[in-house]
py3Dmol code that shows the C-alpha trace and the ligand (Angstrom):
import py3Dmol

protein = """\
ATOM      1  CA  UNK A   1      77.971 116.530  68.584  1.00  0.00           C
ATOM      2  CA  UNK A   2      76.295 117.603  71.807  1.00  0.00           C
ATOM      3  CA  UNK A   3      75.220 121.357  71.582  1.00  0.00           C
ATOM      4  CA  UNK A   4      76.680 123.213  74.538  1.00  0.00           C
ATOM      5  CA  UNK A   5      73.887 126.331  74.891  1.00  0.00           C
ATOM      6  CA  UNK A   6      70.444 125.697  74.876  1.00  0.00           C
ATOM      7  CA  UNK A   7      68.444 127.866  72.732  1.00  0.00           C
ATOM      8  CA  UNK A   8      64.796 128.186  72.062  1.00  0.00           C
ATOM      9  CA  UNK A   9      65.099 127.469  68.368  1.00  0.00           C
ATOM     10  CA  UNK A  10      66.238 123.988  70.104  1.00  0.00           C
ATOM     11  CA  UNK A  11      62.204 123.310  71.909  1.00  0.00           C
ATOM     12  CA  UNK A  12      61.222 122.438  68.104  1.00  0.00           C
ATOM     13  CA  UNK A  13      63.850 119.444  67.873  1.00  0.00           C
ATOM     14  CA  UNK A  14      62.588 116.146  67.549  1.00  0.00           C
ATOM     15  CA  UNK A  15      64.457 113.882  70.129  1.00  0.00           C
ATOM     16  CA  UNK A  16      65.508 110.719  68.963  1.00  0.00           C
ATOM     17  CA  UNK A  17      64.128 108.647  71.967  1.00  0.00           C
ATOM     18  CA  UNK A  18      66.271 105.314  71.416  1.00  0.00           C
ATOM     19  CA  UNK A  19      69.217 108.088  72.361  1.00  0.00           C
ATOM     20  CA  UNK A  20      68.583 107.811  76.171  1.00  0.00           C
ATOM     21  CA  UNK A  21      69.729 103.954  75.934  1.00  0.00           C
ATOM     22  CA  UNK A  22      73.388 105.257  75.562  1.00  0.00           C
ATOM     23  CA  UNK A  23      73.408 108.067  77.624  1.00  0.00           C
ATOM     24  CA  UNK A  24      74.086 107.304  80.778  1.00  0.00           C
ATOM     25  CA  UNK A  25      77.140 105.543  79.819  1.00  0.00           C
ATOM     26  CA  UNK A  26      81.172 106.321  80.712  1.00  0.00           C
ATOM     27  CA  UNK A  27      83.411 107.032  77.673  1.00  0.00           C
ATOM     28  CA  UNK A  28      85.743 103.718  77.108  1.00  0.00           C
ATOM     29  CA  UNK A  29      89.137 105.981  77.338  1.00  0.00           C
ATOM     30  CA  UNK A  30      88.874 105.587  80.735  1.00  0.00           C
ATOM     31  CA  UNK A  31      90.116 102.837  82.912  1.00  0.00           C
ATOM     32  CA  UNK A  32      87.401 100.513  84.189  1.00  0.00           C
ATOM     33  CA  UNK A  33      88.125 101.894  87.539  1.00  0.00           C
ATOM     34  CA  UNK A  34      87.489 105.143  86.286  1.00  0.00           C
ATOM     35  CA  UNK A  35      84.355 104.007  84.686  1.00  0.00           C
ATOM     36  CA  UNK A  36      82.463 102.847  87.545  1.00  0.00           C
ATOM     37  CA  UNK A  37      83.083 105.796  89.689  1.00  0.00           C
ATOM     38  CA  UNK A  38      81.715 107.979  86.608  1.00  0.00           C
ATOM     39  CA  UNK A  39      78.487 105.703  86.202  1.00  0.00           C
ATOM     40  CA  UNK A  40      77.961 106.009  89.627  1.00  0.00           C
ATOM     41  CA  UNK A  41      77.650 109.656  89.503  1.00  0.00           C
ATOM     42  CA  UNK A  42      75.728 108.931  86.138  1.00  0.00           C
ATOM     43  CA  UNK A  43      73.042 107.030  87.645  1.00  0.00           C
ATOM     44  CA  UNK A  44      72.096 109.829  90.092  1.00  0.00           C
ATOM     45  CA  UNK A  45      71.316 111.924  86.787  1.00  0.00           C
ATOM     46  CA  UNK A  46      69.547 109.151  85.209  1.00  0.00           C
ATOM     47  CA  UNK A  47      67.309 108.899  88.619  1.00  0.00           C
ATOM     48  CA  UNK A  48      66.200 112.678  87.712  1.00  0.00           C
ATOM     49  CA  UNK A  49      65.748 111.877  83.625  1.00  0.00           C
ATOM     50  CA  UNK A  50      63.484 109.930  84.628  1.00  0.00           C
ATOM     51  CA  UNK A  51      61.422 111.320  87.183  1.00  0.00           C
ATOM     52  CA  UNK A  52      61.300 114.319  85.198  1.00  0.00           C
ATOM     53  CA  UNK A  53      60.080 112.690  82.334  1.00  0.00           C
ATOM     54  CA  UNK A  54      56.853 111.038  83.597  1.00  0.00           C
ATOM     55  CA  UNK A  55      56.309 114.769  84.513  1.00  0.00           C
ATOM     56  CA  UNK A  56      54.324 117.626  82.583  1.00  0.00           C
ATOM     57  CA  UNK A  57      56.169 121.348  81.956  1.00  0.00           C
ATOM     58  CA  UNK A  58      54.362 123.026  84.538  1.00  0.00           C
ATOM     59  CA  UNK A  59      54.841 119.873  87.354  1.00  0.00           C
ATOM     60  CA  UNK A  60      58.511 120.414  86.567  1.00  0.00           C
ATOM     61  CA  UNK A  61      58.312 124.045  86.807  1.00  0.00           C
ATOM     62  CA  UNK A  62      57.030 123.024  90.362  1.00  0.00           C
ATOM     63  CA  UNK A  63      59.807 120.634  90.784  1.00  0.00           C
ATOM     64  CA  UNK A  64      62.563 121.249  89.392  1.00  0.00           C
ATOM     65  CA  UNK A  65      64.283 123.449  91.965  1.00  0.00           C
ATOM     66  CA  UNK A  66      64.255 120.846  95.139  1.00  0.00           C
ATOM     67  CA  UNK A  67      65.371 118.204  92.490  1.00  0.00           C
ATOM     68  CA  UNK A  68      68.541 119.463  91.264  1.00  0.00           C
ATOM     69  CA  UNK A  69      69.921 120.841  94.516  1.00  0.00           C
ATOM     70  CA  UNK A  70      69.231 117.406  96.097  1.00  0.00           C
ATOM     71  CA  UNK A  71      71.018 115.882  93.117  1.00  0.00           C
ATOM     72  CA  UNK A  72      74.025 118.484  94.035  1.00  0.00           C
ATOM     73  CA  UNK A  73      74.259 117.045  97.535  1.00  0.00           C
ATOM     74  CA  UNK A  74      74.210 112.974  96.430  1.00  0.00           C
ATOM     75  CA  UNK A  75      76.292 113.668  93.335  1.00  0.00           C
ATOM     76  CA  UNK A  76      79.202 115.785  95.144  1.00  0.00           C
ATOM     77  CA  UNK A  77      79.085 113.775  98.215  1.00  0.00           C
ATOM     78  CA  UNK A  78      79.420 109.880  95.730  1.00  0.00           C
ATOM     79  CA  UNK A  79      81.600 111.817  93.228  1.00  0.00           C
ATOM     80  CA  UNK A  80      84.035 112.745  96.068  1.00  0.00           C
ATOM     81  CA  UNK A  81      83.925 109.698  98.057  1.00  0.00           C
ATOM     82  CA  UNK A  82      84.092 107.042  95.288  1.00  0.00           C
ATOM     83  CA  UNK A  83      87.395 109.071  93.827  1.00  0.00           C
ATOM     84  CA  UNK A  84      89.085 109.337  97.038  1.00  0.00           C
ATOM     85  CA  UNK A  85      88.387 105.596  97.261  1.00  0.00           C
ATOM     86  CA  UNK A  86      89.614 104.684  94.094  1.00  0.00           C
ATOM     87  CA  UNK A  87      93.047 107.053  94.202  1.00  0.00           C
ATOM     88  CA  UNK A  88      93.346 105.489  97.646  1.00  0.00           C
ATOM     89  CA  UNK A  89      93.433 101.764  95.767  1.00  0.00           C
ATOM     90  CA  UNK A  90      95.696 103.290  93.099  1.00  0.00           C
ATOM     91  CA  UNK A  91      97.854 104.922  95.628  1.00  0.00           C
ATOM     92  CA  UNK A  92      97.815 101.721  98.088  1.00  0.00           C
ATOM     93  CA  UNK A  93      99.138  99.600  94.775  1.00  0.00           C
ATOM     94  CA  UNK A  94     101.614 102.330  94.005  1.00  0.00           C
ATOM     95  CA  UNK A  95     103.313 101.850  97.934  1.00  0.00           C
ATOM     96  CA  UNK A  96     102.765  98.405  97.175  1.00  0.00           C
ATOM     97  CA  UNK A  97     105.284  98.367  94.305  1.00  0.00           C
ATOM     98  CA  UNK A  98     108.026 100.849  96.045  1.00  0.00           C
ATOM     99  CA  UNK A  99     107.657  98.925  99.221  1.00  0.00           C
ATOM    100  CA  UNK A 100     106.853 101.852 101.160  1.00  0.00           C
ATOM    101  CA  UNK A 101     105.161 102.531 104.360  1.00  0.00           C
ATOM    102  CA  UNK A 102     102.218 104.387 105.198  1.00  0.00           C
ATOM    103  CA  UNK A 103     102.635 108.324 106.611  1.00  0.00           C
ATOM    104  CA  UNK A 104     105.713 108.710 103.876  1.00  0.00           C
ATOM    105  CA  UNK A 105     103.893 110.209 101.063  1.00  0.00           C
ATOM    106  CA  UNK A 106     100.008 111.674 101.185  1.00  0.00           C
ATOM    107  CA  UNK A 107      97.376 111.125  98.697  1.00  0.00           C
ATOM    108  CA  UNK A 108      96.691 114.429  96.860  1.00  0.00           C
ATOM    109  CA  UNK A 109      93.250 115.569  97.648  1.00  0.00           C
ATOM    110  CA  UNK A 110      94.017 118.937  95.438  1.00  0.00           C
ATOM    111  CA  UNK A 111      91.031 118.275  92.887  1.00  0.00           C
ATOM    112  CA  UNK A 112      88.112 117.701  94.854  1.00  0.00           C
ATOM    113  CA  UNK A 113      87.286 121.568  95.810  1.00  0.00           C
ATOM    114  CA  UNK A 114      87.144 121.788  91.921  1.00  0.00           C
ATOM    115  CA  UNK A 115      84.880 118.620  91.637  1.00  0.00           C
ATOM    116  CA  UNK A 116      82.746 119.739  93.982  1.00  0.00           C
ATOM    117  CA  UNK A 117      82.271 123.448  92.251  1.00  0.00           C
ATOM    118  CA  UNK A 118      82.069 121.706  88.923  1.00  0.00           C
ATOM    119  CA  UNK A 119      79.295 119.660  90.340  1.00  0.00           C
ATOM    120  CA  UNK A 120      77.512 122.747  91.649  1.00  0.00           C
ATOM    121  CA  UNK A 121      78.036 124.697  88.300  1.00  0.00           C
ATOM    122  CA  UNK A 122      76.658 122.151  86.347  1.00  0.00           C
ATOM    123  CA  UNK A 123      73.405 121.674  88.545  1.00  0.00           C
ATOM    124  CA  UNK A 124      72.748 125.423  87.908  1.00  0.00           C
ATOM    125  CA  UNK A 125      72.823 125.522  84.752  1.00  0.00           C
ATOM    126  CA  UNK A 126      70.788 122.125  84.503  1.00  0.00           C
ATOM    127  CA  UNK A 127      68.513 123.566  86.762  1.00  0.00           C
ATOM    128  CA  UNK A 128      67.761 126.755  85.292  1.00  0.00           C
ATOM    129  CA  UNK A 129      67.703 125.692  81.281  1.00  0.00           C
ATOM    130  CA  UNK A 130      65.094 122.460  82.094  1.00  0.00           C
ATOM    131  CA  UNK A 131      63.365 125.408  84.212  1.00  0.00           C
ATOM    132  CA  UNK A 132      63.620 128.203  81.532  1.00  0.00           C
ATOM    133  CA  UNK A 133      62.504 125.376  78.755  1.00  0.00           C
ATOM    134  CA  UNK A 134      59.330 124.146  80.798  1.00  0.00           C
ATOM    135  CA  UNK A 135      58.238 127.428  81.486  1.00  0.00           C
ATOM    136  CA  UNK A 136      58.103 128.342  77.833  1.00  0.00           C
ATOM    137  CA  UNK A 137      56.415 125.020  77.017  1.00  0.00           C
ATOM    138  CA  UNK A 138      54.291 125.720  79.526  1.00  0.00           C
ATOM    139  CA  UNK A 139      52.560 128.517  77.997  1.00  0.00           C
ATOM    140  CA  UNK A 140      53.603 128.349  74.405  1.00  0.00           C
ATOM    141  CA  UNK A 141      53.965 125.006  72.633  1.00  0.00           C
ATOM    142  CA  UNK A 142      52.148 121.832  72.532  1.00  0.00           C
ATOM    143  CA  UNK A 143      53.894 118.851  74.588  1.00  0.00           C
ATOM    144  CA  UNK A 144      55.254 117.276  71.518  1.00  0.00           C
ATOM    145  CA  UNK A 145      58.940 118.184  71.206  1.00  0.00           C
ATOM    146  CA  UNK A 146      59.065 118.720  75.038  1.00  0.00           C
ATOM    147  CA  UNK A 147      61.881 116.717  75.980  1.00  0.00           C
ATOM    148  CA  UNK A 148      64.496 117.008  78.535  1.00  0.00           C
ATOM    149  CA  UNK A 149      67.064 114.414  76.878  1.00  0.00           C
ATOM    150  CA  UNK A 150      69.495 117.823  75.137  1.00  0.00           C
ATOM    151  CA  UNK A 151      70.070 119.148  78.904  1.00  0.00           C
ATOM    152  CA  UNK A 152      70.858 116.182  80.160  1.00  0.00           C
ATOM    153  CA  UNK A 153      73.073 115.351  77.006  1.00  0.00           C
ATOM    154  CA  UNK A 154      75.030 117.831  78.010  1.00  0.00           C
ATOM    155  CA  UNK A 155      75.201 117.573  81.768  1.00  0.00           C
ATOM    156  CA  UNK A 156      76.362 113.814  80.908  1.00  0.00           C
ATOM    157  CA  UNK A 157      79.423 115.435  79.517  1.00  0.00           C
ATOM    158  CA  UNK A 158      80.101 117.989  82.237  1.00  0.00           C
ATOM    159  CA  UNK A 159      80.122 115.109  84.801  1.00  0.00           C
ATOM    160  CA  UNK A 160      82.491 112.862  83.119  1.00  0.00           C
ATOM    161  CA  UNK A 161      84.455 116.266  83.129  1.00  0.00           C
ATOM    162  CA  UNK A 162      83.639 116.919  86.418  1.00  0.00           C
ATOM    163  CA  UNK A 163      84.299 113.631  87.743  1.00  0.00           C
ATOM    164  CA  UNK A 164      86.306 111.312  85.660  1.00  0.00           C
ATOM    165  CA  UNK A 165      89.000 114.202  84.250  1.00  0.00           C
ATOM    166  CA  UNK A 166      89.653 115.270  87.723  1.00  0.00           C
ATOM    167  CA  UNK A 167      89.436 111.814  88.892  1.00  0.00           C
ATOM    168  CA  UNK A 168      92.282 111.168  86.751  1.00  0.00           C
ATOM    169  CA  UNK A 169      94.269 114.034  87.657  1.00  0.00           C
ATOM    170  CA  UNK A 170      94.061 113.039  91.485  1.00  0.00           C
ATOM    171  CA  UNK A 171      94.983 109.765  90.250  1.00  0.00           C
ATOM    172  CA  UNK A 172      98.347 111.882  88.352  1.00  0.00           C
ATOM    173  CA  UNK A 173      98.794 114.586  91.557  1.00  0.00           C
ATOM    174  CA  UNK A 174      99.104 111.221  93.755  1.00  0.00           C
ATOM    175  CA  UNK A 175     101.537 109.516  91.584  1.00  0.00           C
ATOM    176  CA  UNK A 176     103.319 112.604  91.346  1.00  0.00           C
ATOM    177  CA  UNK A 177     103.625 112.515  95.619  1.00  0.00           C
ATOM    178  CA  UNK A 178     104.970 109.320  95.403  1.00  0.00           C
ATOM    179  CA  UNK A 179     107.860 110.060  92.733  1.00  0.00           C
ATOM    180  CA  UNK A 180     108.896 112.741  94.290  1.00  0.00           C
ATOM    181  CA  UNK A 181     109.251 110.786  97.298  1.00  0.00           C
ATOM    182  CA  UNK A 182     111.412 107.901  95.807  1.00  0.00           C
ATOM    183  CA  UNK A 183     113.244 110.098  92.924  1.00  0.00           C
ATOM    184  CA  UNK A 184     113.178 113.558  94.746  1.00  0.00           C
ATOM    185  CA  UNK A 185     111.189 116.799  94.503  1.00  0.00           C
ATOM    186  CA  UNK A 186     114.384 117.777  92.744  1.00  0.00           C
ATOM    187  CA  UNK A 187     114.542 115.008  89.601  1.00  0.00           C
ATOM    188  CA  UNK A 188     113.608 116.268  85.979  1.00  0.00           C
ATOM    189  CA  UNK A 189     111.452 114.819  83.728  1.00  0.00           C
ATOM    190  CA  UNK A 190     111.393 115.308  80.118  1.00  0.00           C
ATOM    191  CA  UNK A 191     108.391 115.551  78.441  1.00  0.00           C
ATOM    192  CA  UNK A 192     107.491 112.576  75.521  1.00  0.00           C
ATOM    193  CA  UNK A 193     104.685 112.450  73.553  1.00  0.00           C
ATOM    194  CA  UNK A 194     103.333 109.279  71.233  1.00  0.00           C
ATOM    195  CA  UNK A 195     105.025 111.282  68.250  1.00  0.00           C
ATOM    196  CA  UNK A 196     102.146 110.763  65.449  1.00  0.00           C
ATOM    197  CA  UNK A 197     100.010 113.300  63.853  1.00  0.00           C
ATOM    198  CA  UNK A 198      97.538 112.859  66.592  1.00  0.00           C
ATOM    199  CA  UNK A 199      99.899 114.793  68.794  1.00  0.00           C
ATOM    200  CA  UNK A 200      98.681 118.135  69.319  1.00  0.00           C
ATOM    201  CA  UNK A 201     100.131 121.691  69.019  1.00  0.00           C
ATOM    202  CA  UNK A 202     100.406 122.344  73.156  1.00  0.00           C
ATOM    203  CA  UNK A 203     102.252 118.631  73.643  1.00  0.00           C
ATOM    204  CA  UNK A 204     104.840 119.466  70.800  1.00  0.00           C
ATOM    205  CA  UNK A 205     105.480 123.027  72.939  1.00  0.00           C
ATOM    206  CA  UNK A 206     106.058 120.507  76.136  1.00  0.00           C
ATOM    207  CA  UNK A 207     108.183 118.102  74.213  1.00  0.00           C
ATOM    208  CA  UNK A 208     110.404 120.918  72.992  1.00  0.00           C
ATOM    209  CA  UNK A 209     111.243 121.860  76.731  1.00  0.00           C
ATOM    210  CA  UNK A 210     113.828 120.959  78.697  1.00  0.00           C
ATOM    211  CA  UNK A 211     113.229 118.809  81.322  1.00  0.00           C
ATOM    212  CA  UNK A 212     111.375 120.090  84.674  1.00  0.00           C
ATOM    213  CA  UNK A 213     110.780 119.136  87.896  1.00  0.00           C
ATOM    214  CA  UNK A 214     107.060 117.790  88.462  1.00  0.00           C
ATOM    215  CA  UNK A 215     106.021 120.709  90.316  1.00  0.00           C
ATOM    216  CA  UNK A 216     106.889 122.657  87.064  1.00  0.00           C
ATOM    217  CA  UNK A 217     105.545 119.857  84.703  1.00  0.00           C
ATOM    218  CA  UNK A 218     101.630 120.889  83.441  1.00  0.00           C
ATOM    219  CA  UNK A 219      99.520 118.323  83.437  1.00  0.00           C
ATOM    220  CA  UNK A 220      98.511 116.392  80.635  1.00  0.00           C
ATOM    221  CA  UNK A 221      94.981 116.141  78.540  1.00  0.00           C
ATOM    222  CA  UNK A 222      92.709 114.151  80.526  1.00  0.00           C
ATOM    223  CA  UNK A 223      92.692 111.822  77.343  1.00  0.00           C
ATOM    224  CA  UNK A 224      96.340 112.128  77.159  1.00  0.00           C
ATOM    225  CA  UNK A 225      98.897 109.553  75.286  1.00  0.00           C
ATOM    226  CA  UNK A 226     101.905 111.411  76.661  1.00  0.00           C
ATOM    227  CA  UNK A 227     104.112 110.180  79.264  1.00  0.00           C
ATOM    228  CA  UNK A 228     106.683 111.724  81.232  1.00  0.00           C
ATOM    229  CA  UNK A 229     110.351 110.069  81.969  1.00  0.00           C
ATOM    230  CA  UNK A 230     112.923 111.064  84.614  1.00  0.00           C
ATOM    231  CA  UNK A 231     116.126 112.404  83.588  1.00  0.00           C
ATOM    232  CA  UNK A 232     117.957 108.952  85.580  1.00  0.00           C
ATOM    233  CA  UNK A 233     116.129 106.789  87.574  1.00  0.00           C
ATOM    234  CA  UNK A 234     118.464 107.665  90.938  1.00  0.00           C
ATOM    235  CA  UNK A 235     116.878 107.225  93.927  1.00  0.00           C
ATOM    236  CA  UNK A 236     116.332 110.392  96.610  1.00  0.00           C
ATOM    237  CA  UNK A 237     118.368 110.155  99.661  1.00  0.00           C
ATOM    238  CA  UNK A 238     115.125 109.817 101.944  1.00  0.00           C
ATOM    239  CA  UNK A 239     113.819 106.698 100.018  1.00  0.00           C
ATOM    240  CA  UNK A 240     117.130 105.286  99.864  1.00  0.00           C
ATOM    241  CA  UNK A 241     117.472 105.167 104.113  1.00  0.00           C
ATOM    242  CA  UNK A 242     113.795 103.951 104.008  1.00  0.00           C
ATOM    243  CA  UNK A 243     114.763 100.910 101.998  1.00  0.00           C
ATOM    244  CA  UNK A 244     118.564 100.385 103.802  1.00  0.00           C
ATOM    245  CA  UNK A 245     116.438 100.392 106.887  1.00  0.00           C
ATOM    246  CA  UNK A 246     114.647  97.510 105.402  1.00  0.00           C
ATOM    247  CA  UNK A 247     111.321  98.475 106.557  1.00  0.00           C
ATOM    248  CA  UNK A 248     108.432  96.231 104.971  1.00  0.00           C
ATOM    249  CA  UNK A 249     105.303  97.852 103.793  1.00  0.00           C
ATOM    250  CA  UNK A 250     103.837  94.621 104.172  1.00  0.00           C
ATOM    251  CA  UNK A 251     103.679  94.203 108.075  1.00  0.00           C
ATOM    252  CA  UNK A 252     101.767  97.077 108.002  1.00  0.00           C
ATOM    253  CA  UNK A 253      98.387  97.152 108.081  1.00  0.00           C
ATOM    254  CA  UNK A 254      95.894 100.338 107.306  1.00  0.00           C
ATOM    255  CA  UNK A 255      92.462 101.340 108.327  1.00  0.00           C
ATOM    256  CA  UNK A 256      89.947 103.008 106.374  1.00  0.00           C
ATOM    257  CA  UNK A 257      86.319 104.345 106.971  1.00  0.00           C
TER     258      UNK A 257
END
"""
ligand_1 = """\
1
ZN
Zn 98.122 117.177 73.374
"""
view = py3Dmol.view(width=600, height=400)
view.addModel(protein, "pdb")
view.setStyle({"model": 0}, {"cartoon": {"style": "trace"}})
view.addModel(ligand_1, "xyz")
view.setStyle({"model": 1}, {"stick": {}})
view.zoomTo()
view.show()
């Protein structure tokens, strides 16, 4: 378990070393799309880790300011660009499938306002406990249990927060755009969960609702098994003129970048 404050009683930890081999790693309940846009971001961190570690207390003292906030800037501006680039390939499948043309139904862009201050929150507090720690070691203890592997433990997990839970939640608001599209902002959606003993208390509370449209349907755990399930599968009156008009998605080609 990764302890979320730092404390000083934590300087006189020995770190296991052979733990930085698995750090910099994405969790496997994401998809492998999902994965790679979270080890991107991961690398950036592991680029620092490293640095920093060649690097004594008071040389990071010296450091550790210009560091971090240029890690801010490369880690919002990849996080943001390789999730709008991977909703775009989930989004361009989804079209794919209805058969529907672009400028019908937008990509939801919602999240990334609350990526980026994620990001920004997380390299602050990064920031100041490696600077609080070094300072302390600089003065006070020896160089043997100075090691900067806890804070970025636990800046590991806010990114794969930061990035891949709201990553997956663009992926959700998108989908979302497009049912509402082909079933109708006005459809309802009952709310079903895997039903086990995993389920928790808060899904059970959804379950036991009736049926509501998706702008009134939460959304689920980032890790979520639950799945939601329209009340009929008829189609809106806008998607079904698209489709008697026989317009093909495929004649149409789209730029990007
Ligand atoms: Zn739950």
């Amino acid at each position: 378990m990764v302890k979320q404050i730092q404390t000083i009683d934590e300087y006189y930890e020995f770190e296991d070393e052979d733990d930085e081999q698995s750090l910099f790693y994405a969790p496997s309940y994401l998809e492998v799309d999902e994965q790679l846009v979270v080890v991107a971001c991961l690398m950036l961190l592991e680029q620092r880790y490293r640095v920093l570690k060649s690097m004594s207390p008071s040389e990071v003292v010296e450091e550790i300011e210009n560091m971090i906030d240029s890690l801010n800037v490369e880690l919002t501006s990849t996080a943001i660009s390789k999730i709008d680039n991977t909703v775009y390939d989930f989004f361009e499948d989804l079209l794919e499938d209805y058969n529907i043309p672009d400028g019908y139904v937008e990509q939801d862009t919602s999240m990334y306002e609350i990526v980026r201050e994620s990001i920004t929150t997380l390299c602050n507090q990064l920031k100041g406990e490696i600077k609080q720690k070094s300072m302390f070691f600089e003065d006070n203890l020896g160089k043997d249990t100075y090691n900067l592997l806890p804070n970025f433990r636990r800046a590991v997990q806010k990114v794969i927060d930061a990035v891949g839970s709201n990553l997956i939640y663009s992926k959700e608001k998108t989908h979302r755009n497009v049912d509402k599209f082909v079933y109708g902002e006005d459809k309802l959606y009952y709310w079903l969960t895997a039903n086990d003993a995993k389920v928790c208390g808060w899904c059970r509370v959804q379950e036991s609702l009736p049926p509501r449209t998706l702008d009134e349907l939460p959304l689920d755990h980032p890790w979520g098994r639950c799945e939601r399930e329209p009340v009929d599968y008829l189609y809106s009156n806008e998607y079904m003129l698209l489709l008697a008009r026989g317009e093909y998605r495929g004649e149409i080609e789209s730029f990007r970048e």
